[in-house]
C-alpha positions as protocol buffer text, in pm:
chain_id: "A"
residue {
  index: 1
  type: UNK
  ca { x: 15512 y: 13519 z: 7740 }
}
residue {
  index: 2
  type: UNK
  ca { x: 15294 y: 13842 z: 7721 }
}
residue {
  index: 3
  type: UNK
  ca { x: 15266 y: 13973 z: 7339 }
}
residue {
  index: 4
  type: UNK
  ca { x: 15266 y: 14324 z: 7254 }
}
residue {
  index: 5
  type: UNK
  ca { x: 15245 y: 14446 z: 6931 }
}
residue {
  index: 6
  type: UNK
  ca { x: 15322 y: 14868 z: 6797 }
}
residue {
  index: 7
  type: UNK
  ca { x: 15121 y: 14885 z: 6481 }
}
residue {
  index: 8
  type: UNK
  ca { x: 15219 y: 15232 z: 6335 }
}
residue {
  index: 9
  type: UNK
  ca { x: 15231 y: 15456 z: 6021 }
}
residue {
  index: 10
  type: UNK
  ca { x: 15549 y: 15662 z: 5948 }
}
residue {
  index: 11
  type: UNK
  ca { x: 15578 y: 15959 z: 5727 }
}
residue {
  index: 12
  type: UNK
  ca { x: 15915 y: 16042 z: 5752 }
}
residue {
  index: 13
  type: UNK
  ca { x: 16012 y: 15872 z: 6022 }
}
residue {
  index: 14
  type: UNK
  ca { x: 15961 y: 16035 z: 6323 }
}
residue {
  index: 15
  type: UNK
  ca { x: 15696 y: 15845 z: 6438 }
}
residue {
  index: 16
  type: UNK
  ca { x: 15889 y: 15530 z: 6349 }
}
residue {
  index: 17
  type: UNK
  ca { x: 16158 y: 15622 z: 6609 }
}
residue {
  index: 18
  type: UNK
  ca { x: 15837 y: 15649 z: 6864 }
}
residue {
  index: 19
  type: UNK
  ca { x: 15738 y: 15327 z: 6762 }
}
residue {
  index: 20
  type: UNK
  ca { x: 16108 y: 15192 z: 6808 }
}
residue {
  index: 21
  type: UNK
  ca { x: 16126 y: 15347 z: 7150 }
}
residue {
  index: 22
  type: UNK
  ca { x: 15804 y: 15188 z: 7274 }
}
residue {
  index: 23
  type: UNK
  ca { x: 15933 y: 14879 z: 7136 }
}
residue {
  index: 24
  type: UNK
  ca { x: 16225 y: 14902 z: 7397 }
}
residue {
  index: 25
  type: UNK
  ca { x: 16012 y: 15002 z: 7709 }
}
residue {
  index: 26
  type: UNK
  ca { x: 15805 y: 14710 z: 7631 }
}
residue {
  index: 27
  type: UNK
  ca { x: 16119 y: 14500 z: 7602 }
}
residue {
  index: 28
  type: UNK
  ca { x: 16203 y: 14627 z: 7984 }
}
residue {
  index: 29
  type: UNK
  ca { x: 15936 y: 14390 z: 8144 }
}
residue {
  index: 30
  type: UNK
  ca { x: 16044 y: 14045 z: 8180 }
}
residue {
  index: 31
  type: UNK
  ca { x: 15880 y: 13785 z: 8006 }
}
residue {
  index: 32
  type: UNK
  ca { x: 15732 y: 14044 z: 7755 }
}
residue {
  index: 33
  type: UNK
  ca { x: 15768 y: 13963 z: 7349 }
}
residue {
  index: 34
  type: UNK
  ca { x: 15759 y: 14338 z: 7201 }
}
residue {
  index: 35
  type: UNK
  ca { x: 15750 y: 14471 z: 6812 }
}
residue {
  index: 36
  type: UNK
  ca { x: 15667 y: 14666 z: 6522 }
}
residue {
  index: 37
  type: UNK
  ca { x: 15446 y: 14645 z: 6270 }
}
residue {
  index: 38
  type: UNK
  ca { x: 15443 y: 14919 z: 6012 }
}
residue {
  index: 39
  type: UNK
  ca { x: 15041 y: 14961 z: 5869 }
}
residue {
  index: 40
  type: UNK
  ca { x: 15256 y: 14879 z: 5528 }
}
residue {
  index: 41
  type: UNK
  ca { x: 15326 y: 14526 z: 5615 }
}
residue {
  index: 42
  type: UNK
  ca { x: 14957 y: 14496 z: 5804 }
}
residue {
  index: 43
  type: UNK
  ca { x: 14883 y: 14239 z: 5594 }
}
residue {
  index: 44
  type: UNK
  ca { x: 15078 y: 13925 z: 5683 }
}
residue {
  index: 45
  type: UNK
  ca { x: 15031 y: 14041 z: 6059 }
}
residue {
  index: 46
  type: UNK
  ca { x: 14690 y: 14000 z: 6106 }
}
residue {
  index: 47
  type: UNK
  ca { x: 14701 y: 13711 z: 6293 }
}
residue {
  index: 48
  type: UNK
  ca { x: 15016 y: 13875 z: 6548 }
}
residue {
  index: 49
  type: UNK
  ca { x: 14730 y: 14165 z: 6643 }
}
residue {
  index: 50
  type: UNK
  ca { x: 14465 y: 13877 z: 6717 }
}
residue {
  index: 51
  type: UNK
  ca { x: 14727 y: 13700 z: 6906 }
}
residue {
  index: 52
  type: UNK
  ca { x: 14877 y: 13991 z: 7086 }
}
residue {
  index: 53
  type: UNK
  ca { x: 14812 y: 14060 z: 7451 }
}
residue {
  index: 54
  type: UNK
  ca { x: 14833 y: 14458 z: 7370 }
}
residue {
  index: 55
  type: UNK
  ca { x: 14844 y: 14630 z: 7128 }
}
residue {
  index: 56
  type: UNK
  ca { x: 15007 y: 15019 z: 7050 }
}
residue {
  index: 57
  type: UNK
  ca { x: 14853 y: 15218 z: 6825 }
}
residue {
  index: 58
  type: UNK
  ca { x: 15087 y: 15518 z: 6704 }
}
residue {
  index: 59
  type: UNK
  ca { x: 15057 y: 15743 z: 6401 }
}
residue {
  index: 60
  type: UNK
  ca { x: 15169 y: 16090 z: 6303 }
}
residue {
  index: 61
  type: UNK
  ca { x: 14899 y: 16380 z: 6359 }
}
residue {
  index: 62
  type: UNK
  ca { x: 14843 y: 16522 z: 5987 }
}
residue {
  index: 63
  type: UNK
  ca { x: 14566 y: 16769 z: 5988 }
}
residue {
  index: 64
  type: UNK
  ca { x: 14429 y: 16766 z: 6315 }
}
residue {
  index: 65
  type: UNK
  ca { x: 14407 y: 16350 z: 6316 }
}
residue {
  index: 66
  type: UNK
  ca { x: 14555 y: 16030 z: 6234 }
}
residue {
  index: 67
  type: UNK
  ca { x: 14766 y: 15987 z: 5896 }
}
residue {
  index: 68
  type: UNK
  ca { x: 14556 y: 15840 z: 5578 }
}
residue {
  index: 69
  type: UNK
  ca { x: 14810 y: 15530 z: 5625 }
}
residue {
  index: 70
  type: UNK
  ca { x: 14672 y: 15489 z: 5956 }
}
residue {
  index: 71
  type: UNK
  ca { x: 14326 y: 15539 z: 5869 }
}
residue {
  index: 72
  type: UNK
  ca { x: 14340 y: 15287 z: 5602 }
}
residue {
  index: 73
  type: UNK
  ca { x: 14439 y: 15045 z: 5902 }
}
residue {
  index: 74
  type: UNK
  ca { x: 14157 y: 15162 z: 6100 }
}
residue {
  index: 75
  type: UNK
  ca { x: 13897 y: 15101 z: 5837 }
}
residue {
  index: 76
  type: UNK
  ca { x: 14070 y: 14734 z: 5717 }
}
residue {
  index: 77
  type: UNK
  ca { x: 14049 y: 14632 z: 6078 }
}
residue {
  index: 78
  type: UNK
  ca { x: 13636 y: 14616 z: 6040 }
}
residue {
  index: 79
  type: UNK
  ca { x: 13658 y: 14178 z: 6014 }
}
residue {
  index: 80
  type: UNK
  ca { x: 13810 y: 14188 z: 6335 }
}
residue {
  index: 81
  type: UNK
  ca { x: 13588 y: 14438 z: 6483 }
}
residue {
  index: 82
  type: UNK
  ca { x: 13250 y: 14263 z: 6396 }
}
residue {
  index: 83
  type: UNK
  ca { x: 13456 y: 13919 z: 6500 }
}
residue {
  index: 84
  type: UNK
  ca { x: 13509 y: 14124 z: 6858 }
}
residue {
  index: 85
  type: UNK
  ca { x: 13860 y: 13917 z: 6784 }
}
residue {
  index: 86
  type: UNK
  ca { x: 14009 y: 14217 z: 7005 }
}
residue {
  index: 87
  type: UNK
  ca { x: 13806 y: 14252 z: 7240 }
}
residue {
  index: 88
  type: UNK
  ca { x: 13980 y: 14259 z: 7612 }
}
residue {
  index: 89
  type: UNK
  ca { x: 14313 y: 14375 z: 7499 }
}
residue {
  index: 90
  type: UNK
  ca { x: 14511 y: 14650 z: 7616 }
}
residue {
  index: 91
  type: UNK
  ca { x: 14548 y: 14938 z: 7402 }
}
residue {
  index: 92
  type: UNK
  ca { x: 14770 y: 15279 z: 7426 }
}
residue {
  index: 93
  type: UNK
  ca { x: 14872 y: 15502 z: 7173 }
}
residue {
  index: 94
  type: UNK
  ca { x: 15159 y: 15821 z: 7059 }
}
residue {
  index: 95
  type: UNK
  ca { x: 15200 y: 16076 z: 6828 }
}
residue {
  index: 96
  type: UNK
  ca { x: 15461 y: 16322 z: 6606 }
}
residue {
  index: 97
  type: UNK
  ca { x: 15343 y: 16607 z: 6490 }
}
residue {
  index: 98
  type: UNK
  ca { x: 15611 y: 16945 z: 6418 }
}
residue {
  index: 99
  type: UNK
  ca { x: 15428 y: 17157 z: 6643 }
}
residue {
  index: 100
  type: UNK
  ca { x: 15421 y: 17176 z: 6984 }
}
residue {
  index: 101
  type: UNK
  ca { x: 15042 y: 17162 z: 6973 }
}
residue {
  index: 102
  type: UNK
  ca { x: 14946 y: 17016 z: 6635 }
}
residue {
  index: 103
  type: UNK
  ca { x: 14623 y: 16913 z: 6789 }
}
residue {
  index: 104
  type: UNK
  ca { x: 14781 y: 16561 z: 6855 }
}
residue {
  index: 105
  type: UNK
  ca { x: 14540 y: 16531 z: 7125 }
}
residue {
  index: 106
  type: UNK
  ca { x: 14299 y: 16458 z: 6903 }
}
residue {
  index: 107
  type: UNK
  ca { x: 14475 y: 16213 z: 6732 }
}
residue {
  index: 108
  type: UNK
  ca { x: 14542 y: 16025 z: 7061 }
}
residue {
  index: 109
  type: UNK
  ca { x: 14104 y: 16071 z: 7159 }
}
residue {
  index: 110
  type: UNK
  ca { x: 14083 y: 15933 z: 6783 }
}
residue {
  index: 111
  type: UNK
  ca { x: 14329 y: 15635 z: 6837 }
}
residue {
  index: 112
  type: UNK
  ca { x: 14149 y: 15577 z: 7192 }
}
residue {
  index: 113
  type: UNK
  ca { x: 13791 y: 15560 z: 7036 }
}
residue {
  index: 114
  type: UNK
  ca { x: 13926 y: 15349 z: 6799 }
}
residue {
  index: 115
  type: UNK
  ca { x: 14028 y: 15090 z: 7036 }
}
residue {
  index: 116
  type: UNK
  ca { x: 13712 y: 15133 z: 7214 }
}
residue {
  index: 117
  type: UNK
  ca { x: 13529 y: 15022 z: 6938 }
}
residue {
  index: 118
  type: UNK
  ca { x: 13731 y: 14676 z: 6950 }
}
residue {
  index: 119
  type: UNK
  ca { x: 13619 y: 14645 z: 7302 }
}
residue {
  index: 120
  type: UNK
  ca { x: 14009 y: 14702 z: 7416 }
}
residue {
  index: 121
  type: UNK
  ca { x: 14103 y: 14849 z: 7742 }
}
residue {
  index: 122
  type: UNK
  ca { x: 14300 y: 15161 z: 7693 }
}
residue {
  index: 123
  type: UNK
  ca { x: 14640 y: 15206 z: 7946 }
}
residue {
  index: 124
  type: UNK
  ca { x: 14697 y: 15584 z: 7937 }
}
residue {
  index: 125
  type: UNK
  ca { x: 15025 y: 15744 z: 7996 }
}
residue {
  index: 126
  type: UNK
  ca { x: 15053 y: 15794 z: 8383 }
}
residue {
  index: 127
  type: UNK
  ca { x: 15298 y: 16058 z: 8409 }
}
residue {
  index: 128
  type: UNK
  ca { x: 15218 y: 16366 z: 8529 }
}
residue {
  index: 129
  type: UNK
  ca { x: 15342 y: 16646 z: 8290 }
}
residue {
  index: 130
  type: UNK
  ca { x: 15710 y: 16710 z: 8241 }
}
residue {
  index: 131
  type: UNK
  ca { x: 15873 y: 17123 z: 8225 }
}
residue {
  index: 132
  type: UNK
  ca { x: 15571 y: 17330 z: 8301 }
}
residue {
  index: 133
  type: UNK
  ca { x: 15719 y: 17487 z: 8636 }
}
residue {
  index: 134
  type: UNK
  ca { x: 16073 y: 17709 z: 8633 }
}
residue {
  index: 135
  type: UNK
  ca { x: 16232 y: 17460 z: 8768 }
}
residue {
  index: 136
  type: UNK
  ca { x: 16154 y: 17235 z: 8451 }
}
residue {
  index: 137
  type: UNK
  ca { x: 16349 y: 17137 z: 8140 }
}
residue {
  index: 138
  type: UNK
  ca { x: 16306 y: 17033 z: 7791 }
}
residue {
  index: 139
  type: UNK
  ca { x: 16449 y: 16696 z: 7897 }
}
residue {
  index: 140
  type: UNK
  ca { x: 16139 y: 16594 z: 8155 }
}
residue {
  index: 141
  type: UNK
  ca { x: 15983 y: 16304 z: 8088 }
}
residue {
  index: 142
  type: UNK
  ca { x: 15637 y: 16387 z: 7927 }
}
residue {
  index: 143
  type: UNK
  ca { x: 15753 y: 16722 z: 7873 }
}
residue {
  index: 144
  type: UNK
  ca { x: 15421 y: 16759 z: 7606 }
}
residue {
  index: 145
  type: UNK
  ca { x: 15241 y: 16741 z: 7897 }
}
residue {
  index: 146
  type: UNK
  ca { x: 15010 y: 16469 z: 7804 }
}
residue {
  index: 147
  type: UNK
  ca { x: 14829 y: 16221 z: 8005 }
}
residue {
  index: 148
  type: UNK
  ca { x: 14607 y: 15996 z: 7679 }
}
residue {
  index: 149
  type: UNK
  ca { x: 14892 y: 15878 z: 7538 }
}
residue {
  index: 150
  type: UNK
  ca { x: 15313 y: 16001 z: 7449 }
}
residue {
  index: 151
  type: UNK
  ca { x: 15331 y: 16275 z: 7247 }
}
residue {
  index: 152
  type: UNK
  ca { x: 15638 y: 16380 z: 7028 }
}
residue {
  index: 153
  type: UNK
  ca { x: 15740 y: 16690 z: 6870 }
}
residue {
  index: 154
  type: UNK
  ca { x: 15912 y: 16707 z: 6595 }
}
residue {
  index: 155
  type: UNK
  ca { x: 16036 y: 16964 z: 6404 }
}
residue {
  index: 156
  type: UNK
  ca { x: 15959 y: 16993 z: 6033 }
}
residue {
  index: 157
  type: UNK
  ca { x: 16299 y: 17057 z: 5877 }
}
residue {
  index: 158
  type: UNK
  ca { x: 16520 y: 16784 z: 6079 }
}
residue {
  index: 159
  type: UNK
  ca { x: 16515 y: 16411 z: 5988 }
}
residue {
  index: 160
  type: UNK
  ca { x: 16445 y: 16130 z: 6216 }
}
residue {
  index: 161
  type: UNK
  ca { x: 16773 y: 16079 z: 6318 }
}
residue {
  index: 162
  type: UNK
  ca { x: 16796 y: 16402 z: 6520 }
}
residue {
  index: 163
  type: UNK
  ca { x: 16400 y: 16405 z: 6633 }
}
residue {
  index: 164
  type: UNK
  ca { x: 16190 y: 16334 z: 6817 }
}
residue {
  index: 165
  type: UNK
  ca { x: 16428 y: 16483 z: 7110 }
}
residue {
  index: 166
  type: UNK
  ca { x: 16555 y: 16203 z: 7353 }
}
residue {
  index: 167
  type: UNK
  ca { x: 16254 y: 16291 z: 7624 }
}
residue {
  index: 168
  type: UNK
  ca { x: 15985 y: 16225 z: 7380 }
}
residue {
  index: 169
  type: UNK
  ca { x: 16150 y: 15884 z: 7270 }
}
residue {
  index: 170
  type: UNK
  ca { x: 16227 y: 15847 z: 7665 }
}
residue {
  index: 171
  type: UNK
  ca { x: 15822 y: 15920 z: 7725 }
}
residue {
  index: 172
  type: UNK
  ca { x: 15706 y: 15648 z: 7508 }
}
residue {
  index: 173
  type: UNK
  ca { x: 15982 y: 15433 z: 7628 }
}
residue {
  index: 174
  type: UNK
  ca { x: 15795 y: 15449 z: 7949 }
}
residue {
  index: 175
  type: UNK
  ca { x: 15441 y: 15421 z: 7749 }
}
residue {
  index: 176
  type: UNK
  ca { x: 15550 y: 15088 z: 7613 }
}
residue {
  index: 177
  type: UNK
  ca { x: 15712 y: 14952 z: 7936 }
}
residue {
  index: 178
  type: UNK
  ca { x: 15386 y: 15056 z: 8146 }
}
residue {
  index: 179
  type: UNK
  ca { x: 15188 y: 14875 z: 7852 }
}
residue {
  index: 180
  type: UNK
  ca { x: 15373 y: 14556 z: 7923 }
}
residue {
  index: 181
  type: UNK
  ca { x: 15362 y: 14600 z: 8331 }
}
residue {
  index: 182
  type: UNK
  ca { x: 14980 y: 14569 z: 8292 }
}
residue {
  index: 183
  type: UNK
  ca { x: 14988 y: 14265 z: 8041 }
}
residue {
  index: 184
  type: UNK
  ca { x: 15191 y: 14106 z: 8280 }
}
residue {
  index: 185
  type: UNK
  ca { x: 14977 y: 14214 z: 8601 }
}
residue {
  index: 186
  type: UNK
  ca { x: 14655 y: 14092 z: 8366 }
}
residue {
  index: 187
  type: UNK
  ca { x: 14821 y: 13774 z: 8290 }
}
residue {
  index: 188
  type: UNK
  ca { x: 14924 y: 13666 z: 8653 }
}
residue {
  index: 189
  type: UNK
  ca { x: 14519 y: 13716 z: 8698 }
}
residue {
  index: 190
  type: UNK
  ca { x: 14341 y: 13613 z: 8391 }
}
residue {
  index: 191
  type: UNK
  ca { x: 14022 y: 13430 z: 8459 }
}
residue {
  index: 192
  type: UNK
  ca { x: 13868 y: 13201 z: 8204 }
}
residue {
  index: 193
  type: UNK
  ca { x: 13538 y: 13352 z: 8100 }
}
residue {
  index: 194
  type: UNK
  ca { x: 13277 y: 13078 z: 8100 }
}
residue {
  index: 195
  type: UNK
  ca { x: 13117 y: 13032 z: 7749 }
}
C-alpha cells in the first residue's frame, strides 16, 4: 500500500478544495492510501509524513509566497530535516491565489526548494499548458499554464464552494493521481540501500 499524504494550509478554503481534489487523483491509483492533513492538525501527524511514500505540499500564495500557516509548517519541520527522516520521498505541490498571476510560481519554486532541502524528489505537473491557442477554453486541463506544480485561481469575492473552477480542481486531480503513479512505479522497484 503506497502512502501519500496532502499537507496544506487553507485560508478560506480554496486551497482546501485543491487539497481535496488531489486527494481523489491520488485515490485513482490502485493500491494507493491518499489524505489530508491541514498544517492545523500537523501535530498528531508527524509520524503519517515520516511514514508516507509522498508527500503534497499545497498552500495559498499570499504576498508573492507561501501562507504564514504554511510557513510555520516549513520551519517546525527542521527535526525531521536534520533527521533526513524525508529524505527519498516524492514531493509535488499547488496553489490558490485570486489572480490569474499572483506570482504563485513562486510559491510552487518555494514549496519545491523546500522539499529539496528534505532530500525529496519533486514529481512536477506533466501537462503541457491548457487554453493558450484559439482553439482553447477555460475548461483545459492546466489551463494556468503551469508545469512546477497545479495552480488554481480563485477569485476573491466567491467562496470555496463555487472556486477554484472545475479545471483547476480537475488539474490537481491529475497532480495527485500522477503523484501516486510514481509511488507505485518506485515501489514495484525499490532497492534496499545497504547501510
Amino acid at each position: 500500500m503506497n502512502k501519500v499524504i496532502v499537507v496544506y494550509h487553507s485560508g478560506f478554503g480554496h486551497t482546501q478544495a485543491q487539497a481535496r481534489a488531489v486527494v481523489e487523483g491520488a485515490q485513482r491509483v490502485a493500491g494507493t492510501q491518499a489524505r489530508a492533513v491541514p498544517v492545523e492538525d500537523i501535530e498528531r501527524d508527524w509520524p503519517a509524513l515520516d511514514a508516507a511514500d509522498a508527500i503534497i505540499f499545497g498552500s495559498p500564495t499570499y504576498m508573492g509566497g507561501v501562507s504564514a500557516g504554511f510557513k510555520a509548517f516549513m520551519d517546525a519541520s527542521s527535526k525531521r530535516w536534520a533527521e533526513r527522516a524525508w529524505e527519498g520521498k516524492l514531493a509535488a505541490g499547488f496553489t490558490n491565489s485570486a489572480s490569474l498571476s499572483g506570482d504563485k510560481l513562486n510559491t510552487l519554486v518555494q514549496l519545491s526548494v523546500f522539499a529539496a532541502q528534505h532530500g525529496m524528489h519533486w514529481i512536477n505537473l506533466g501537462l503541457m499548458p491548457g487554453n493558450n491557442s484559439s482553439t482553447g477554453s477555460p475548461e483545459d486541463l492546466n489551463r494556468l499554464g503551469s508545469y512546477l506544480g497545479a495552480m488554481a485561481q480563485s477569485n476573491a469575492d466567491q467562496g470555496a464552494d463555487v472556486v477554484p473552477p472545475r479545471s483547476d480542481l480537475r488539474t490537481a486531480a491529475h497532480l495527485g493521481e500522477r503523484v501516486a503513479e510514481m509511488a507505485a512505479m518506485m515501489a514495484r522497484g525499490r532497492v534496499t540501500r545497504a547501510a
